[in-house]
N, C-alpha and C positions, 0 to 999 in steps of 0.2 A: 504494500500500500504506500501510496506518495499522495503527496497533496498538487492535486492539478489546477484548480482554480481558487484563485483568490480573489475579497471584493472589500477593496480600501473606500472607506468613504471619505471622499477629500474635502480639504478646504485649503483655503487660500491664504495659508498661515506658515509662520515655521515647524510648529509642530506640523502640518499639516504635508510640508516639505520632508520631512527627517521623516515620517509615516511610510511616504512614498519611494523613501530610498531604502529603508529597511525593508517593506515589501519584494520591493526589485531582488535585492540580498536574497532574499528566502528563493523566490522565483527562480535565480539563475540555478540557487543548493536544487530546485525540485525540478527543473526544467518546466515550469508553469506559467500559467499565463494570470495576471492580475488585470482586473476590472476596475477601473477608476471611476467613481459615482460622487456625482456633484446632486443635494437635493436644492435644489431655488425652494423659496418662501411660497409658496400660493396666495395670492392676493386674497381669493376668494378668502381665505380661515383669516384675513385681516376684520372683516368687517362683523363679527358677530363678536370680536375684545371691541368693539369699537363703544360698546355701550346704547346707549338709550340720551338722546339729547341733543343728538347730533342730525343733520340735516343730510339728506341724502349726497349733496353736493359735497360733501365736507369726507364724506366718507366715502364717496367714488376719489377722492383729492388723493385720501389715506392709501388707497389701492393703489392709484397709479404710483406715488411717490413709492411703494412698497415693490410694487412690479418693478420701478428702475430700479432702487437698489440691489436687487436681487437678481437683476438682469448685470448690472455692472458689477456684481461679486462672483458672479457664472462668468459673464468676462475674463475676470481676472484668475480664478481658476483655471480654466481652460488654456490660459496662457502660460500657466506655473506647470502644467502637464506637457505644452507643448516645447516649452524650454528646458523640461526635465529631458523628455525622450530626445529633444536634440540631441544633446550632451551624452546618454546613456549607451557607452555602444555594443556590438550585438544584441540589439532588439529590436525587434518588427511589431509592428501594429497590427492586430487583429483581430476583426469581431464576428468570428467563429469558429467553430473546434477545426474545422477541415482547413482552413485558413492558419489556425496557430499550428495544428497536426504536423503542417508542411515545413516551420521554419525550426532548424535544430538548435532552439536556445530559448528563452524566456523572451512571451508577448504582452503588447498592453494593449488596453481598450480605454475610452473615454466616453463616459452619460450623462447628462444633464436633464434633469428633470424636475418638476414640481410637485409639492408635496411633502408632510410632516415628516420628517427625517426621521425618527425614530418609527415610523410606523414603515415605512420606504425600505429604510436601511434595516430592518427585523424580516420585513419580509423579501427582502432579495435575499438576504445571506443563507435564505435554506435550500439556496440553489450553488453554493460554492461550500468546496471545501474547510475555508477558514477564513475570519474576517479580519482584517487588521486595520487597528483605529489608532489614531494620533494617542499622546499621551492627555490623558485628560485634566492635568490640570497645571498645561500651559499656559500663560499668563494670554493671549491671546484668542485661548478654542476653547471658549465655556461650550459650544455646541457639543461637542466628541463625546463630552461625558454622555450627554443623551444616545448619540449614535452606540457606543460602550455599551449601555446600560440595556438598552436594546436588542442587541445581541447577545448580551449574554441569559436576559429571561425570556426571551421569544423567538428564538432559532432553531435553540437546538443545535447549534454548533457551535465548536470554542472558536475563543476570538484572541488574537495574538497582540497584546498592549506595545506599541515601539516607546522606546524611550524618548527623551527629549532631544537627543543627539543620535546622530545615526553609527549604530556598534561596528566595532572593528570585526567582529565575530559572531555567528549566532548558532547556535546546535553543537556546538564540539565539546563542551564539559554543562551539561544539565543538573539543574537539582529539583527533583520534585518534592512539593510539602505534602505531608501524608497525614495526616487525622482521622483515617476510619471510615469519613463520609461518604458518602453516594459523589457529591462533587468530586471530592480528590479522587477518585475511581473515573469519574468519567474523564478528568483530566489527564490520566496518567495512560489511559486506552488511546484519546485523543495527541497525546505527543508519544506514543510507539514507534512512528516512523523517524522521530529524532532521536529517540533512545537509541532504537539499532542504529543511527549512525554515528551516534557521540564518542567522543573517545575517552569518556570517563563519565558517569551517571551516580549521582548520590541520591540516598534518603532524606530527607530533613524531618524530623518527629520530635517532641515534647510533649508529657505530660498536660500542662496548660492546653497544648493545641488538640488531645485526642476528644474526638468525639465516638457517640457509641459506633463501635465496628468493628472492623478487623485492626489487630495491630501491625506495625513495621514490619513483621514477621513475614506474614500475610502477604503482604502485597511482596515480598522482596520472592520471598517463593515460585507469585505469578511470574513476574518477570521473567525467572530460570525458564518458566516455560517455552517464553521468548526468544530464550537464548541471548536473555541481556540482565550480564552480572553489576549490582548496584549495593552502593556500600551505604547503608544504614548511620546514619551520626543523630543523635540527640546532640539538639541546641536548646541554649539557654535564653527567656526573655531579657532583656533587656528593660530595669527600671520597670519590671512588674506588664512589661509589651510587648506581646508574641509577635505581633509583625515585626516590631525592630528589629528581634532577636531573630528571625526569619531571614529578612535579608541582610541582617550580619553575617549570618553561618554561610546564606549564598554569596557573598562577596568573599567571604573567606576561603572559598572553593576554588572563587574566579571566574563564576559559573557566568556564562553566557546565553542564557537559559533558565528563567523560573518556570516551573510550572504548576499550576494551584487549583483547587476547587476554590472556586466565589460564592462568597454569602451562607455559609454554611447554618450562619445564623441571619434572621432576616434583615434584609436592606433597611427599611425603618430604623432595627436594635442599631444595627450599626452606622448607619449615618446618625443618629443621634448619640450612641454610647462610645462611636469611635470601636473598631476590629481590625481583623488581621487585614482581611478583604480590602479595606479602607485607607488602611495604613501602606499596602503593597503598591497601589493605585496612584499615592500622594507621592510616593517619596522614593518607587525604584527607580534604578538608574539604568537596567538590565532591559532586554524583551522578557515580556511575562506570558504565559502560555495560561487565560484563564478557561475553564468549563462551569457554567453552571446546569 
C-alpha cells in the first residue's frame, strides 16, 4: 500500500506555502499526485450573518464587496501555485489518473471553488488518500484550523499536519504515540506505509497518556506482524503535560515523523481544559500524522 493521492487545501499564506512544499516532499517519497483546493467564500452564506435591518441594497453591497474579495484571494492563490510548480522541477500537471499514470514522478492539480471550507474540504478528502493542511496556528491561516478540524471528524481519513517551515526530512525515523485508543490504532494502520519505510520506528507510551486498551505490548507485537521492529520508550510529562512530554521524547528521537490519535478525549474537554491533541497542534515543529 502507498498513498497515491493527496488533497492540500490551500491558501495564500506562508503557512499555506510550507503546506504545499511539504506535500510535494511526500509526493515525490510516494510517486503521487497532490490536489491543490482553493475554497472562495460564497457570497450567497454572506447575506443570512447579514442580520435583520439592513436594506436589500446594502446587502447585495455586502455580497459583491464579498464576491471580490474572495475573487482576488483565488487570484492570489492560484498564483502562489503557479509560481510554486514553476520552480518545482520534475512535475507535471494533471487532472486525471491516466494523465498522472503516464508521467514517472509526482503530479499536481489546481481547484477553485465556492463554498464553506470545512464542509468542501471534509467532503473531498474521502476521495484521497490523505489530506494535508497548513499548520494551524500560523499567525496568518486562522482558516486551516477549520479545514484541520474537518478532516479529521468527517472523513475518515488521516490528515498529515506540515509544520511551519518546510522539513528537511519526513518518514525516515517515526514515532508513534500509543494510549490504547481506537485513534492511536487507527493512526498507527494509517502511517504503515511509512513505518515499512523508516529506518528506525519508536513507541512513545506513558502512564498519564494510556487510555482503556491494549498496552505498548500490544501494539508493538502487531507490528512484528508487519514485519516492522519498533522500540517501545516510556516518556515523561513535562511540568504535569503529556503533550510536552510527547514531543520532547519525539525530538529527542529526531523523529521526522509524529504520529497520533486526535481527540481521544472530546474536542470541547480539550479546547477548553487544554490536551495532548491541543498541545501537539500549537507547538510541533515536526509533520504530525493525525487519525481520528
Amino acid at each position: 500500500m502507498a498513498y497515491r493521492r493527496l488533497l492540500l487545501p490551500l491558501t495564500g499564506t506562508a503557512a499555506g506555502e510550507a503546506a504545499l512544499a511539504t506535500a510535494l516532499m511526500v509526493a515525490r517519497i510516494w510517486n503521487a499526485h497532490v490536489h491543490c483546493l482553493h475554497v472562495r467564500v460564497d457570497a450567497r452564506d454572506v447575506a443570512p450573518l447579514a442580520g435583520e435591518g439592513l436594506s436589500g441594497a446594502m446587502i447585495e453591497e455586502m455580497m459583491a464587496a464579498t464576491e471580490r474579495e474572495s475573487g482576488e484571494r483565488a487570484g492570489r492563490v492560484r498564483a502562489l501555485f503557479e509560481r510554486f510548480t514553476e520552480h518545482a522541477g520534475g512535475v507535471a500537471l494533471a487532472n486525471s489518473a491516466e494523465t498522472a499514470l503516464k508521467h514517472d514522478g509526482p503530479t499536481l492539480s489546481f481547484e477553485s471553488i465556492a463554498g464553506r471550507e470545512e464542509d468542501v474540504v471534509a467532503q473531498q478528502s474521502r476521495l484521497y488518500d490523505m489530506a494535508v493542511v497548513p499548520h494551524p496556528e500560523a499567525e496568518e491561516d486562522v482558516s486551516s484550523s477549520d479545514a484541520l478540524h474537518a478532516v479529521l471528524f468527517d472523513s475518515g481519513r488521516p490528515v498529515l499536519i506540515a509544520p511551519r517551515h518546510v522539513p528537511q526530512t519526513i518518514g525516515t525515523r517515526v514515532c508513534c504515540a500509543w494510549n490504547g485508543s481506537a485513534e492511536s490504532a487507527a493512526a498507527v494502520a494509517a502511517a504503515l506505509p511509512w513505518l515499512h519505510r523508516a529506518q528506525a520506528v519508536r513507541l512513545l507510551y506513558a502512564d498519564e497518556y494510556q487510555r482503556r486498551g491494549p498496552q505498548v505490548e500490544g501494539i508493538r507485537a502487531y507490528l512484528r506482524w508487519h514485519e516492522i521492529e519498533a522500540e517501545p520508550v516510556m516518556f515523561k510529562p513535562q511540568t504535569k503535560d503529556v503533550g510536552a512530554g510527547l514531543l520532547g521524547a519525539a525530538r529527542d528521537f529526531n523523529a521526522d515523523l509524529l504520529c497520533m490519535g486526535a481527540y481521544s478525549h472530546s474536542r470541547l474537554r480539550q479546547l477548553i481544559l487544554g490536551g495532548v491533541t491541543r498541545h501537539v497542534l500549537e507547538n510541533s515543529d515536526m509533520p504530525v500524522l493525525m487519525c481520528r
